[in-house]
FILUM-205562 format. One record per residue (C-alpha): residue number from 1; residue in one letter; x negated, y negated, z negated. Coordinates in Angstrom, 2 decimals. Layout:
BEGIN
NUM,a,X,Y,Z
...
//
This chain:
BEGIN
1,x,-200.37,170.57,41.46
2,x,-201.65,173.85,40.00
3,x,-199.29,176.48,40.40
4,x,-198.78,180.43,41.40
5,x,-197.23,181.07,44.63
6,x,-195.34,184.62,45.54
7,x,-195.30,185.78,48.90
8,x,-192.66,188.88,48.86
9,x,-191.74,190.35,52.25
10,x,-193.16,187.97,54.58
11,x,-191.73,185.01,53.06
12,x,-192.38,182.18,50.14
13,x,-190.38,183.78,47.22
14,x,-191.28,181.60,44.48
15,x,-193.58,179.12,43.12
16,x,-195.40,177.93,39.66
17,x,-193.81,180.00,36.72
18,x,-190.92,181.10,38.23
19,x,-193.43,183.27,40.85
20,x,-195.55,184.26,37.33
21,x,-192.17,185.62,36.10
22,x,-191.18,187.38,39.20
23,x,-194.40,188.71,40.34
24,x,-195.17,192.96,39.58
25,x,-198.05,193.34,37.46
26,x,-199.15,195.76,39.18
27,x,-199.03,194.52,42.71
28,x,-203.00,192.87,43.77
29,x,-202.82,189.04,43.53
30,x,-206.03,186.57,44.25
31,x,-207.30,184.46,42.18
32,x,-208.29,181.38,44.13
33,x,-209.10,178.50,41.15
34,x,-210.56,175.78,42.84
35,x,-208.89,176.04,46.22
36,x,-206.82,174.49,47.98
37,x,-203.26,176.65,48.79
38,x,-201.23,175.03,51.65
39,x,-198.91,175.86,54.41
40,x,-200.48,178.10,57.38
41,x,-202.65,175.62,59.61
42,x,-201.78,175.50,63.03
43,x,-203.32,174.22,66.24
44,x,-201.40,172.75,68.78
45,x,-204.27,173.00,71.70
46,x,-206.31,176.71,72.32
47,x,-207.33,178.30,75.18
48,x,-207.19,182.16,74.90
49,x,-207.95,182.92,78.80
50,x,-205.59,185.72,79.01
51,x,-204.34,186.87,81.87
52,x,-207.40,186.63,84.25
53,x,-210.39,184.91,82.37
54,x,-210.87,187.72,79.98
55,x,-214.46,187.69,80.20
56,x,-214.38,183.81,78.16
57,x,-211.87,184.96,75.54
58,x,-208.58,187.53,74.74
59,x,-205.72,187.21,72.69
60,x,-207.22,189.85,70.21
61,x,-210.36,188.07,69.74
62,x,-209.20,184.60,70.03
63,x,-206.65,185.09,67.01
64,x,-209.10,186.01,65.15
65,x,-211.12,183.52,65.44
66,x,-208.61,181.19,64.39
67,x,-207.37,183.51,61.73
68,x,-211.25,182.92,60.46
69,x,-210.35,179.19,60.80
70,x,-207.62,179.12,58.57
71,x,-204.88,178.81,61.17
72,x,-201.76,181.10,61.12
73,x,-200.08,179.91,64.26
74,x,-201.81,178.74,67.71
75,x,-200.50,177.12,71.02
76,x,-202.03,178.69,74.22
77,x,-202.37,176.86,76.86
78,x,-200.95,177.78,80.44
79,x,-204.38,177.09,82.34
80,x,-204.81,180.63,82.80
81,x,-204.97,183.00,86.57
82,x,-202.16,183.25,87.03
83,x,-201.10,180.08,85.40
84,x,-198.44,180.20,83.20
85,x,-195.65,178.84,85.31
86,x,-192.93,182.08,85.36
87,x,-191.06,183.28,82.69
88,x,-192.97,186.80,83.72
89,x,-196.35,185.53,82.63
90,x,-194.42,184.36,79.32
91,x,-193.11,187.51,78.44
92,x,-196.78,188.96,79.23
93,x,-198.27,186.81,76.65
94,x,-195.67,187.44,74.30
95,x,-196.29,190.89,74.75
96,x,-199.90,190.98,74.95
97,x,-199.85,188.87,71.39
98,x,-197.59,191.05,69.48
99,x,-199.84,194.17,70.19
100,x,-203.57,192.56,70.13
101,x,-202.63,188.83,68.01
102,x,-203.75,188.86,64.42
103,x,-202.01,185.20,63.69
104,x,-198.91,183.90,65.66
105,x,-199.40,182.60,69.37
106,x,-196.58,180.33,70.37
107,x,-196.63,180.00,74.14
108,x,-196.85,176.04,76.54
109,x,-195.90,176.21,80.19
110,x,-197.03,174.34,82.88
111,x,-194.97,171.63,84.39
112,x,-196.12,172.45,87.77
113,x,-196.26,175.48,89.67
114,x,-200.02,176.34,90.03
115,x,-200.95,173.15,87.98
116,x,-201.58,172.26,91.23
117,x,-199.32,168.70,90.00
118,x,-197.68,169.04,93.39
119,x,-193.85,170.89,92.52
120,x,-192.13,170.94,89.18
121,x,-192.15,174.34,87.25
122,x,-189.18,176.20,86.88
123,x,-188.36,174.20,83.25
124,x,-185.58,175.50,82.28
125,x,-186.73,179.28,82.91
126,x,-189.88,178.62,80.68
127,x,-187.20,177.08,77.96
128,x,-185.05,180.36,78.17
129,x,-188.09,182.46,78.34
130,x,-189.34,181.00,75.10
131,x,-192.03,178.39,75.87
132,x,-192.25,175.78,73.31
133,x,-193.86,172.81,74.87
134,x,-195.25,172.38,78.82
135,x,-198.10,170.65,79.69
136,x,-200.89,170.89,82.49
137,x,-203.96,170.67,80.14
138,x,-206.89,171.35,82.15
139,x,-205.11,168.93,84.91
140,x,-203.27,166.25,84.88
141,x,-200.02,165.33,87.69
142,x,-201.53,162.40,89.16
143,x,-197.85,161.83,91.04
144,x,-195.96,159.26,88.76
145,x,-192.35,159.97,90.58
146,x,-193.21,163.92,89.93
147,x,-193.91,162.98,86.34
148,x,-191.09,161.08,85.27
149,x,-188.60,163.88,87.04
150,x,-191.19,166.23,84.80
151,x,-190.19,163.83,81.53
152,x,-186.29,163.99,82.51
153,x,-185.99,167.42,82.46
154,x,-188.01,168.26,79.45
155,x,-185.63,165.74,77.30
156,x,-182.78,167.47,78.92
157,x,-184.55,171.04,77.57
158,x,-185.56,169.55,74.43
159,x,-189.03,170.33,74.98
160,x,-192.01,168.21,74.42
161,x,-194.66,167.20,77.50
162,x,-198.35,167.27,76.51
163,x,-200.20,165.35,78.69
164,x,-204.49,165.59,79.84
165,x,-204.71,162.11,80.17
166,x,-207.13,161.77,83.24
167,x,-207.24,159.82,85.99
168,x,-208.66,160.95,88.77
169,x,-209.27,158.34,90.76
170,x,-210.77,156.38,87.94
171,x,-213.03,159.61,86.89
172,x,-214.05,160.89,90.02
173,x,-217.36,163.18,89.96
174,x,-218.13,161.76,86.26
175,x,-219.41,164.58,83.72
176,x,-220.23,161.98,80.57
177,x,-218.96,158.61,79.24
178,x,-219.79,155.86,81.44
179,x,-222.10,153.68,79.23
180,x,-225.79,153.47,78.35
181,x,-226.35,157.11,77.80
182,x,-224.98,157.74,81.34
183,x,-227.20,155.35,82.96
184,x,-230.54,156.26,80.76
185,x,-230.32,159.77,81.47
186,x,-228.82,159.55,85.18
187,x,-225.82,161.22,84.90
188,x,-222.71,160.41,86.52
189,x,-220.20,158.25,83.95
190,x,-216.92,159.02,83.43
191,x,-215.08,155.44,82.43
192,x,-213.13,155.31,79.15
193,x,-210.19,153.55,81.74
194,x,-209.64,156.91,83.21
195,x,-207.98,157.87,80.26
196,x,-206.44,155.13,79.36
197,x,-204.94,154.31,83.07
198,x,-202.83,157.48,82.40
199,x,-202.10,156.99,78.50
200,x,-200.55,153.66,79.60
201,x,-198.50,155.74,82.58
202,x,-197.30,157.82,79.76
203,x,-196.05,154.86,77.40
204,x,-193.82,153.22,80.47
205,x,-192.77,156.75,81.39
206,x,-191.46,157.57,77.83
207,x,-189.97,154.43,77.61
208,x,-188.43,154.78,80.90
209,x,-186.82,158.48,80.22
210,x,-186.62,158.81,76.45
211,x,-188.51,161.78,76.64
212,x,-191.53,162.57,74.23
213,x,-194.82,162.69,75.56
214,x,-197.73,163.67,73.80
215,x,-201.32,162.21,74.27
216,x,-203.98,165.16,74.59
217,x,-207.45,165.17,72.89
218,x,-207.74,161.45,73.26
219,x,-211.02,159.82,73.05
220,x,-211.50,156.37,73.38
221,x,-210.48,153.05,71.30
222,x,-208.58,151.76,74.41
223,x,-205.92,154.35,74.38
224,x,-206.07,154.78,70.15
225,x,-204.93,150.77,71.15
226,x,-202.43,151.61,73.74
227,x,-200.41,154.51,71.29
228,x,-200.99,151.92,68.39
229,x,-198.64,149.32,70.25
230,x,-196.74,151.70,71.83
231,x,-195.70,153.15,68.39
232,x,-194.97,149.88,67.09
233,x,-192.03,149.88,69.67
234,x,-190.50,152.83,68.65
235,x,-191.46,154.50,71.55
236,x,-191.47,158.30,71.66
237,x,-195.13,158.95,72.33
238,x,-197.88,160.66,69.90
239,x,-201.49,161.40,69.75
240,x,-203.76,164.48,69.34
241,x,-207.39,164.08,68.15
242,x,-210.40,166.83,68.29
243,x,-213.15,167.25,65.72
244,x,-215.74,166.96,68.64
245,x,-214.84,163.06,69.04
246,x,-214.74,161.72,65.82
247,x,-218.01,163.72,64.97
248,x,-220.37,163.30,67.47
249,x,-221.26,160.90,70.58
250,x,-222.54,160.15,73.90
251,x,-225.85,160.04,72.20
252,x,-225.92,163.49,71.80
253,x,-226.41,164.39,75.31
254,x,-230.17,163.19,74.75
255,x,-231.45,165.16,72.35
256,x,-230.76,165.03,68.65
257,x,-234.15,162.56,67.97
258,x,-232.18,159.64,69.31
259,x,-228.90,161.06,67.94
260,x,-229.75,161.24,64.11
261,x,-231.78,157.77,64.20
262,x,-229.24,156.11,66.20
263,x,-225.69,157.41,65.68
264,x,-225.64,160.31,63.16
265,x,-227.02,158.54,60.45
266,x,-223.52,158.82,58.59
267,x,-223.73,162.63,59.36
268,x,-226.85,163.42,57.24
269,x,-224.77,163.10,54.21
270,x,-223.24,166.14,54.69
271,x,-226.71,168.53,54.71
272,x,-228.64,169.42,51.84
273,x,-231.63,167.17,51.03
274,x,-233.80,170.44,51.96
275,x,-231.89,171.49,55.14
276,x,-233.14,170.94,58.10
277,x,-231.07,168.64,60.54
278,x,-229.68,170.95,63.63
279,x,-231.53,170.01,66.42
280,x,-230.93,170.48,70.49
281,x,-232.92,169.96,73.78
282,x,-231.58,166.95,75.67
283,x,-229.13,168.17,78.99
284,x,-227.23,170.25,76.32
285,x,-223.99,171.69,78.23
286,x,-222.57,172.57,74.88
287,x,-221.58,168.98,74.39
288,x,-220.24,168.68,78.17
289,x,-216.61,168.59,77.23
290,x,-213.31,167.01,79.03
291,x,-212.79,164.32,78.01
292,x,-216.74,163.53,77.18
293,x,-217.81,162.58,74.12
294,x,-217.79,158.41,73.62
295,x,-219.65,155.81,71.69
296,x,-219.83,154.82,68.31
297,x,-216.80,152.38,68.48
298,x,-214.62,154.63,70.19
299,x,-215.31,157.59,67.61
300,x,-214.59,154.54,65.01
301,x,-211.65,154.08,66.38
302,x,-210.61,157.68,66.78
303,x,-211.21,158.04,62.82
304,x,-208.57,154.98,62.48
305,x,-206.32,155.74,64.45
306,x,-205.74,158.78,62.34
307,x,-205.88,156.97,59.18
308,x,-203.76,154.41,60.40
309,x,-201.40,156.91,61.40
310,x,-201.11,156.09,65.18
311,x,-203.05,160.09,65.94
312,x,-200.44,162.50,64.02
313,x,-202.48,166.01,64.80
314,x,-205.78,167.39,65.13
315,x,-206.54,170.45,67.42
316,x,-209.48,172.00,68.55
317,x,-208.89,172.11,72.18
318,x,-210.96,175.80,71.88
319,x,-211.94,176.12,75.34
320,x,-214.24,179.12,75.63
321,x,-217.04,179.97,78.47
322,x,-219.15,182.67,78.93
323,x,-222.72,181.89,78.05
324,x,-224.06,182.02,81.99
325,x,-221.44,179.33,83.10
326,x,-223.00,176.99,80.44
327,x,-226.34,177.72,81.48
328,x,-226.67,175.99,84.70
329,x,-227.62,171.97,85.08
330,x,-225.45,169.79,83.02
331,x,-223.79,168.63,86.55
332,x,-222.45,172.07,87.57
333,x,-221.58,173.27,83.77
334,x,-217.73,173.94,82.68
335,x,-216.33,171.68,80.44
336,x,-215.37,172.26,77.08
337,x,-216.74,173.95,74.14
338,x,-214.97,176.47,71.14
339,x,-213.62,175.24,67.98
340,x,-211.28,177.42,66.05
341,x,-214.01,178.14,63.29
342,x,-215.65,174.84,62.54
343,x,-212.88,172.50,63.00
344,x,-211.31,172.36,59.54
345,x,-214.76,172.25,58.36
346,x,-215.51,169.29,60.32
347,x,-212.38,167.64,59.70
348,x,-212.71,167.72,56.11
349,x,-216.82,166.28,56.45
350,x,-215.50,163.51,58.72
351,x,-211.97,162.50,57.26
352,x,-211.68,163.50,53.51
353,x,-214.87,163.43,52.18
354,x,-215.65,160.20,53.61
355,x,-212.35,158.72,52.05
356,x,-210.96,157.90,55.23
357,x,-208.01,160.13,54.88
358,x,-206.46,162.08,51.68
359,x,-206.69,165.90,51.18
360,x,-202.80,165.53,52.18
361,x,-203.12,163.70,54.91
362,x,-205.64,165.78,56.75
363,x,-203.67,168.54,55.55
364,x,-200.23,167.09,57.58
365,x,-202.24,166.82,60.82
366,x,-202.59,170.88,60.56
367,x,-199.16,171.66,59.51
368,x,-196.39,169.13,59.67
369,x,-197.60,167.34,62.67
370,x,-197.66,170.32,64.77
371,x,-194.57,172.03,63.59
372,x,-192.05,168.57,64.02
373,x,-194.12,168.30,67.68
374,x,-193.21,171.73,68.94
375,x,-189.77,171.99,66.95
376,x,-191.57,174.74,64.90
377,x,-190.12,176.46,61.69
378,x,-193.44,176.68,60.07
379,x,-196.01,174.29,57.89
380,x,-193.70,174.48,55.13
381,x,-194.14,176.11,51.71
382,x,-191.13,175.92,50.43
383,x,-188.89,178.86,49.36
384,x,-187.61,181.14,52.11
385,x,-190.14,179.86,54.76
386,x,-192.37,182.53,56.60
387,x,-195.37,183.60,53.80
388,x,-198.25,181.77,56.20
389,x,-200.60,180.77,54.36
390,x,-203.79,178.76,54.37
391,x,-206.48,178.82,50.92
392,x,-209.78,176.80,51.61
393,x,-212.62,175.76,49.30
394,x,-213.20,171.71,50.12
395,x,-216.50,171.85,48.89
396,x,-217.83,175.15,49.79
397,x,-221.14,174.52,51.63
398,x,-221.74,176.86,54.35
399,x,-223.71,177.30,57.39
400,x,-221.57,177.92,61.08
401,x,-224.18,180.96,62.29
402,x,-223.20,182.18,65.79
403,x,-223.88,185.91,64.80
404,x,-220.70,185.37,62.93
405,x,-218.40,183.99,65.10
406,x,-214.78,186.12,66.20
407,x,-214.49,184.61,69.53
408,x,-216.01,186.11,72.40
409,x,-217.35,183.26,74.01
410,x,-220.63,181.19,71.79
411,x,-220.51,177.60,73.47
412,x,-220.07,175.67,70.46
413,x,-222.75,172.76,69.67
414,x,-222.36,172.76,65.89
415,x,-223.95,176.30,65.10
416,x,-226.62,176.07,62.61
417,x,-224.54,173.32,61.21
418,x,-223.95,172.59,57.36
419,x,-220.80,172.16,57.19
420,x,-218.46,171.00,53.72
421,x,-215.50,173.43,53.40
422,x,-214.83,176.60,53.82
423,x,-211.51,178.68,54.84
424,x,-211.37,181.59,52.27
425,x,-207.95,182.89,53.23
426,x,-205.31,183.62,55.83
427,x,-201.95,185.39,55.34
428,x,-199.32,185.72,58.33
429,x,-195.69,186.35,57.37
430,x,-197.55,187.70,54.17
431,x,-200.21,189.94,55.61
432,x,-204.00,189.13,54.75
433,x,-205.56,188.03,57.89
434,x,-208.87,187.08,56.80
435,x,-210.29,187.17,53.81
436,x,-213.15,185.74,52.29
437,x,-212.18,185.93,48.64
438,x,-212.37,188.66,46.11
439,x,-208.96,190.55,44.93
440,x,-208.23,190.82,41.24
//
């Protein structure tokens, strides 16, 4: 619909003519015709690095970034040094996000102490210390006795598991998706089993202990499968899906030559007839990421399995380097690459403009998703909720320049991108956060 919305004192006040009525002439409003205005985004998987890895990202720079994004709320992840396994290092991000955060940073603890995956966290001192989900991302507890005890007492806290889904055994040394890629360009594969191995672990484990587990940046059509049946049994298991999986494949890895004429060819759509197509050397470390980009039928299926409804949220998984970690040989390179900035973009050129999913849909997968996951009181618009708010232009075209970036790490492969929609505006508990529009 097409409507006014109030935001008075950090919360929605009123909407269509009722916030018209209510609203003081003389207090600046934006005039965003042709937008979209929808509840705060939020991402449910970002790295910020702080404490300890402050030279990849910080809280201050990392919320903005995602502020830039269009997101209003963010869930770090405990990978950090020291990992974030105490309710000391809790309070220190708390802390450290209240003074330096721009949008709000909702805090995940490990469920092991290290995320070593050898002794259970201290659970319920996370809980009371205000954690909102726990999860080894980064790692995943290869112990199946240690992970069901894990799944008992987060039901008994009421908090959800997230889970890497990664097998180690299965995946070994591998650094790209066992397939023909792998084997043309020598590299060692990473099987699509060693996610799905665990994803399966999960489903018997949640079934077993009535506990919720959620399925981490999956990436391959076995375990979009897996969560399909699963779901279909009522158990209480979800899915999480990255921009990075359903855009781009294997094929990547060798240069974009054999990407665009074999598997992007869906992708040129989305660039100007007189824009170049991006291009990158072969060996490219900024599409090593955990786990590795797939083929063309698992990114199919990853794009049905959240039309479907079987993957309920999208995150970025921002996972930020610094720029001499990435370049080394693909072997020895990091994984992961950052996202905050380019993922709604890329969401919208992949999902909604290709009719695969409505503007609602993809806008669910940002908002309500996340929020019923985590047991959040935000994603909501209606009156009384916190004033976050998200305003994008669908169809803005735009290029993704790295000059521009917020974060403080640049190992993202879509820069120099086109990219189809464009965040314009971010408000947190009512205060402008970014802004790319022009007051009236």
């Amino acid at each position: 619909m097409i409507a006014d919305l109030l935001v008075f004192d950090g919360k929605i006040a009123a909407i269509g003519a009722e916030a018209r009525a209510k609203a003081d002439p003389s207090t600046p409003h934006k005039d965003v015709t042709g937008c979209v205005v929808c509840p705060g985004l939020i991402d449910s998987h970002v790295h910020l690095r702080e404490p300890g890895q402050s030279a990849k990202e910080t809280i201050a720079m990392g919320t903005k970034a995602a502020a830039r994004g269009g997101f209003s709320s963010i869930l770090c992840m405990p990978n950090t040094s020291p990992a974030i396994d105490n309710a000391g290092t809790v309070a220190l991000i708390h802390e450290k996000a209240a003074r330096d955060g721009v949008v709000n940073v909702f805090v995940s603890g490990a469920i092991t102490k290290g995320i070593a995956g050898e002794e259970l966290a201290p659970i319920g001192s996370l809980k009371q210390a205000g954690v909102v989900a726990i999860t080894d991302d980064g790692h995943c507890v290869q112990n199946n006795e240690l992970m069901r005890r894990a799944l008992e007492y987060s039901r008994m806290f009421d908090l959800p598991i997230l889970d890497h889904c990664q097998d180690y055994s299965l995946v070994s040394d591998g650094v790209m998706h066992e397939g023909y890629w792998s084997t043309l360009l020598g590299l060692r594969g990473w099987p699509s089993a060693g996610e799905e191995a665990i994803v399966a672990r999960n489903i018997l484990l949640a079934e077993l202990t009535g506990a919720h587990v959620h399925c981490q940046h999956l990436s391959s059509a076995g375990s979009v499968r897996l969560l399909r049946e699963a779901k279909a049994r009522n158990v209480t298991i979800s899915g999480e899906a990255c921009p990075h999986h359903f855009t781009l494949t294997d094929a990547t890895i060798a240069g974009s030559s054999d990407f665009w004429s074999k598997d992007g060819q869906e992708l040129r759509r989305h660039f100007p007839k007189d824009h170049p197509l991006p291009s990158w050397p072969p060996f490219d470390t900024n599409f090593k990421m955990n786990p590795p980009l797939r083929s063309v039928s698992d990114r199919d299926a990853i794009i049905d399995g959240l039309a479907d409804g079987t993957l309920e949220i999208l995150g970025s998984d921002h996972a930020p380097h610094c720029d001499y970690q990435k370049e080394v040989e693909f072997d020895y390179a990091p994984f992961g690459i950052t996202g905050l900035e380019n993922e709604l973009a890329l969401c919208l050129m992949q999902l909604y403009h290709t009719g695969r999913l409505s503007l609602t849909q993809v806008i669910e997968k940002f908002t309500t998703g996340p929020a019923r996951l985590l047991r959040l009181n935000k994603g909501t618009l209606t009156l009384g909720a916190d004033g976050d708010v998200t305003v994008f232009d669908p169809e803005a075209i735009w290029t993704f320049n790295r000059e521009e970036t917020c974060s403080k790490s640049f190992n993202n492969p879509f820069y120099g991108w086109s990219m189809r929609g464009k965040n314009m505006l971010t408000l947190v508990e009512g205060r402008t956060v970014f802004d790319a529009t022009v007051s009236k």
